[in-house]
N, C-alpha and C positions, 0 to 999 in steps of 0.2 A: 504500388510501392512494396518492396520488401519488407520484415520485419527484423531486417541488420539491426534497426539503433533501438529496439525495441529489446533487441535479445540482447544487444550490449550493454546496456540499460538495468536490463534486469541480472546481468553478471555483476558489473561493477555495483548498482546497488545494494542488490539485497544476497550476494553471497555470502556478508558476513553477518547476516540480522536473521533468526529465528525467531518466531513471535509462536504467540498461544491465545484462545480468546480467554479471555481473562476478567475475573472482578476487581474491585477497585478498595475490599476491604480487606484488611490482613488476614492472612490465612496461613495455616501453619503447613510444613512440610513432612512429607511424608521420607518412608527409609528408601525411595525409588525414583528412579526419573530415565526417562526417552535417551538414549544414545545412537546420536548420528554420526557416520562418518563417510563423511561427502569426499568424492572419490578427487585427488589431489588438494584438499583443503581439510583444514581443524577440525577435530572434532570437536560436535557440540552437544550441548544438554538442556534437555528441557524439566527442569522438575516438576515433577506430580506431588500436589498437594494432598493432604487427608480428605481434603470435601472431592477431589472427583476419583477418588477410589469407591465412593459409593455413587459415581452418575457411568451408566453403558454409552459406550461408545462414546468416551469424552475425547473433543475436538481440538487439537494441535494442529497448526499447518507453516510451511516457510515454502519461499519464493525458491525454484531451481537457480543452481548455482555454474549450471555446465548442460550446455547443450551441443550433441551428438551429430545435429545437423540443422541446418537454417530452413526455416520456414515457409513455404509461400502465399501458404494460405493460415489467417487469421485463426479459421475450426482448428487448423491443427498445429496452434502454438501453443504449450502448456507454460501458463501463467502460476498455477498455484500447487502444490502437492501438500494433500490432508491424510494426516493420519489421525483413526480413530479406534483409541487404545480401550479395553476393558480387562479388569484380572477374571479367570474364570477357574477357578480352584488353585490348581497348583502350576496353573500355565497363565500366559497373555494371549489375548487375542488383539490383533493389530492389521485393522483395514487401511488400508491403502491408497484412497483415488487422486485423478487430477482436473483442475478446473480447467478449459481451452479458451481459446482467446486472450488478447492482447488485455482487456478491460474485462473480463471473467465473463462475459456475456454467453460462451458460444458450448454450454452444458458441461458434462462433467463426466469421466469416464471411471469406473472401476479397474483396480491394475491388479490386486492381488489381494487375498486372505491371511493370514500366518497367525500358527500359535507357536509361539515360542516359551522356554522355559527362561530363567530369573538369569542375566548374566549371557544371555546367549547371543549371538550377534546372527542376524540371518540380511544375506546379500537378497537386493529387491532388483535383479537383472531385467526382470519384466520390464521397464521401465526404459527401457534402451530402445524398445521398439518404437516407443512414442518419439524417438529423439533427445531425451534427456538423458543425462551420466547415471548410470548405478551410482546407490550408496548403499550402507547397511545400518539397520537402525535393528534397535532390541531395549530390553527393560534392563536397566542395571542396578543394583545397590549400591548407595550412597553413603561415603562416610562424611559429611558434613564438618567444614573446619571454620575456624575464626574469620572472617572477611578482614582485609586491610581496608585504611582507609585511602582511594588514590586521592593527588594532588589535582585540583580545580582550578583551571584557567579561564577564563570568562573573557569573551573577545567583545561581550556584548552590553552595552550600558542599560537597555530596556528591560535585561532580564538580572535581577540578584535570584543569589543560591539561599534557600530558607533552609535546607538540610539536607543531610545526605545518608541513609539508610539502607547497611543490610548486613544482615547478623549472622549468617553463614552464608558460603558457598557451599552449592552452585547456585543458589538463589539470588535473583538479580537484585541489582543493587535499584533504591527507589532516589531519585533527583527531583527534590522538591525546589521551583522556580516560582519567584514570584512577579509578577508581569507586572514594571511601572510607568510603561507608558499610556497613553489615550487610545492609541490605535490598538486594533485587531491583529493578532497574531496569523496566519496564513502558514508557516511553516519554520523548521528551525532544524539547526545539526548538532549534535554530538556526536564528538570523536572520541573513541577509547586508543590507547597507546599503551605499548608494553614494550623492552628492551628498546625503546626509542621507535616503534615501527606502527603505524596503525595497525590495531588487528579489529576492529568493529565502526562502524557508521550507524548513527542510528538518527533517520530522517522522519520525525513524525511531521505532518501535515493535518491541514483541513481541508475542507471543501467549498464551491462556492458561498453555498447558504450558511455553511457551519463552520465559522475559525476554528482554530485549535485552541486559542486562549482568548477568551472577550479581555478587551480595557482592564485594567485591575485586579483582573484573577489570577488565581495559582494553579499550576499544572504540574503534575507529577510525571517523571520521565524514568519509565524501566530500561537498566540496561544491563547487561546480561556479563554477570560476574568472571566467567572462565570460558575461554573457546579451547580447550585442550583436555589430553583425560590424565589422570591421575599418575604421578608418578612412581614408579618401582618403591620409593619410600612413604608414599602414599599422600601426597600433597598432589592438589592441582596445577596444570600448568596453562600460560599463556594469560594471568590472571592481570588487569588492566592497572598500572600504575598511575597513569594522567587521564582526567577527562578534558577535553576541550569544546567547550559551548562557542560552537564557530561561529554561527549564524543567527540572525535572526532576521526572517522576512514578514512585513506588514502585508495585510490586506492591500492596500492601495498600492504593493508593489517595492515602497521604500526598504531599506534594509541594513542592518547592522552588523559589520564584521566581513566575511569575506564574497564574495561576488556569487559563486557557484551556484549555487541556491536561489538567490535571487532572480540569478540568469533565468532557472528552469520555470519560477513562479510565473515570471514576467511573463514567460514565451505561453505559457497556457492561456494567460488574462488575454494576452495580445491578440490571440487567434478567437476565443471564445468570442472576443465582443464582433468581430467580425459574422461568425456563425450566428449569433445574436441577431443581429443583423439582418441576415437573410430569412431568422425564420420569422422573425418582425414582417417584412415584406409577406411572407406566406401566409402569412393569417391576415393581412389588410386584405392580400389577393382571394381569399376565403370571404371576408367580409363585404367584400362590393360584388362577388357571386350570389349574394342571398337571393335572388330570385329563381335558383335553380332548386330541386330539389334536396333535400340536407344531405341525403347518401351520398348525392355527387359529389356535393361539397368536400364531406368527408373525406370519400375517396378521391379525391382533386388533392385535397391538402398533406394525405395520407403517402401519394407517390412523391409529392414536390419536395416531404420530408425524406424518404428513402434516399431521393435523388441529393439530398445535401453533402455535403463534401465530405468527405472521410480522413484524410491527410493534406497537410498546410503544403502550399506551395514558398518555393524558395524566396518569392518576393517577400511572402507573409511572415516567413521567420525574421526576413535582413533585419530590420528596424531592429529588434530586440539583441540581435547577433551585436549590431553597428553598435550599440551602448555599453557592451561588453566585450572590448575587441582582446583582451587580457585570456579569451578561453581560446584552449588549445581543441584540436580538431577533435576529439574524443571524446569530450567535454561540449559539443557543438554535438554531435548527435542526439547528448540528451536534449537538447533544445528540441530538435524536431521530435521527438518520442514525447515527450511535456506538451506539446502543441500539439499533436496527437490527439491528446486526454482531453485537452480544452475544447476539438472540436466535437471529440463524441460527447463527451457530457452534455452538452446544449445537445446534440440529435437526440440523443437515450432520452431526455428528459421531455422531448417533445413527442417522438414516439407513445412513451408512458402515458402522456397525456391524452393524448386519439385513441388510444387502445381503453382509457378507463372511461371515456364519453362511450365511444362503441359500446362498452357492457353494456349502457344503460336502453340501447334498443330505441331513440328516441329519431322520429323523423319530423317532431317540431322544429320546423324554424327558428320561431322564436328561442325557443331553447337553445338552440344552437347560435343564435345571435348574440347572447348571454352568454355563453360559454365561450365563442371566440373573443369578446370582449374580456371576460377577464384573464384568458390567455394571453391576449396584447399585454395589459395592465402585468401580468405576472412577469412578462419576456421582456417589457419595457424598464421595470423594476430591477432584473436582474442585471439589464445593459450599465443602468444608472450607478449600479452598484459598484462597477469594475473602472 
């Protein structure tokens, strides 16, 4: 399979979401921040706080937003681009790499070095070779203004707004939700709008083991104040008038507000427990092997895992499509890009698993009787859960 709905996926999703890693306690702003501008799309800003002007090489990263050419091979789809900024007297220095693969799995390449001076914009064309669009990013100075407040539309009954937070731009704005229902939150949307047009999505998620929100907790949602630069009269532009909390998808799939989301949730669960499934089978077929030696074993279970599926077949997806028949075709390939994730997450995680027994060098049996054992209990656990 191609990586079409993978890279369409990653256009429509996250061309309009910049992220940073980030802490979760207030931190003040500093007089500078990151300027991107993605080659036919907004410019955007990431601010640099005063706590990582004193950490080297502090980590920024966003999802590409344009690709140069389609992919055939997984090594060489770029998934992530990290920038890793430090001031060094009267200059920046700004590293550049990209992470490869669909699922960040498949390493990481260096694309370019740059020091650049305060205000300066320097084009990163290297990056064309790998398939991705130029941008030009550089350190700029910030004049900091009043934040509005937008107007909050809530499509959703399981989530009330506890507050909403943020005292200048370009600093994202903080959306504090408080989660009333029983169920496990799984994923959720926010829309930002300006002159009546979306200009951001902002789709935070969980994982299987880890929701995003347990039962009764509150979740903080950053969303990113202005995708525009500064105007001749010196105010930002593009600054987000309406939030709209679209979505809300449960753990168990259920979900509140509008389908999209849901759709994608589903399609992951649907396929996962199928993978599930089979790797269940592989480890019984590991377990009534015990009378061979444990390597073999290993390496028996170790290829059966290689050999597990990588992409959902069309049947696998229909059931989930059939329940949503409201999505249009575009909106259908993220299905398969989502079901995707659900099958490698159950491989990756069983992989991990044969790779950290192997460390241990161990050609007991027994031990390894014990070990496939609570690998069942662990795979069987996770089935029960979806």
């Amino acid at each position: 399979m191609k990586l079409t709905a993978q890279i369409t996926a990653a256009v429509l999703l996250l061309a309009f979401c910049f992220a940073e890693a980030r802490a979760q306690k207030p931190r003040v702003l500093s007089s500078y921040a990151i300027q991107i501008q993605l080659k036919g799309n907004p410019v955007f800003y990431e601010p640099i706080y005063e706590s990582d002007l004193a950490v080297e090489n502090k980590l920024f990263w966003f999802s590409p937003c344009c690709y140069t050419r389609k992919s055939s091979r997984d090594e060489d789809f770029i998934s992530l681009i990290k920038l890793f900024v430090s001031p060094e007297g009267g200059e920046w220095k700004i590293k550049i790499s990209v992470v490869m693969g669909a699922f960040r799995d498949k390493g990481e390449r260096v694309v370019a070095t740059y020091r650049t001076r305060l205000n300066q914009m320097t084009p990163v064309d290297e990056i064309e070779k790998l398939g991705v669009g130029s941008f030009e990013v550089g350190i700029v100075a910030i004049k900091p203004e009043e934040a509005t407040r937008p107007e909050i539309i809530n499509k959703t009954t399981s989530l009330a707004v506890l507050n909403l937070v943020s005292e200048v731009v370009p600093s994202p704005y903080q959306l504090l939700l408080q989660h009333l229902s029983h169920k496990r939150v799984a994923a959720l949307e926010v829309d930002s709008y300006s002159d009546g047009k979306r200009i951001m999505i902002t789709w935070p998620r969980g994982d299987f083991n880890q929701p995003l929100i347990e039962a009764g907790a509150t979740y903080e949602v950053r969303i990113k104040s202005t995708s525009g630069p500064s105007s001749s009269s010196g105010g930002y532009q593009r600054k987000p008038e309406r939030f709209e909390i679209v979505s809300v998808v449960f753990a168990d799939g259920t979900f509140e507000g509008d389908e999209f989301l849901a759709a994608q949730v589903n399609a992951k669960m649907a396929v996962a427990k199928l993978q599930l499934q089979r790797v269940i089978a592989l480890l019984e077929a590991a377990r009534v092997a015990g009378g061979a030696p444990a390597p073999e074993i290993i390496s028996n279970l170790s290829k059966g895992t290689f050999a597990l599926r990588d992409y959902p077949t069309s049947e696998e997806i229909k059931p989930v499509s059939d329940r949503f028949p409201a999505l249009n075709v575009m909106q259908r390939d993220f299905l398969r890009t989502n079901a995707t994730q659900g099958l490698h997450a159950v491989k990756a995680s069983l992989r991990f698993d044969i790779t950290q027994f192997r460390l241990t060098n161990t050609t007991d049996r027994t031990l390894l009787k014990d070990w496939l054992k609570r690998m069942r209990e662990k795979y069987e656990t996770w089935l029960g859960g979806l």
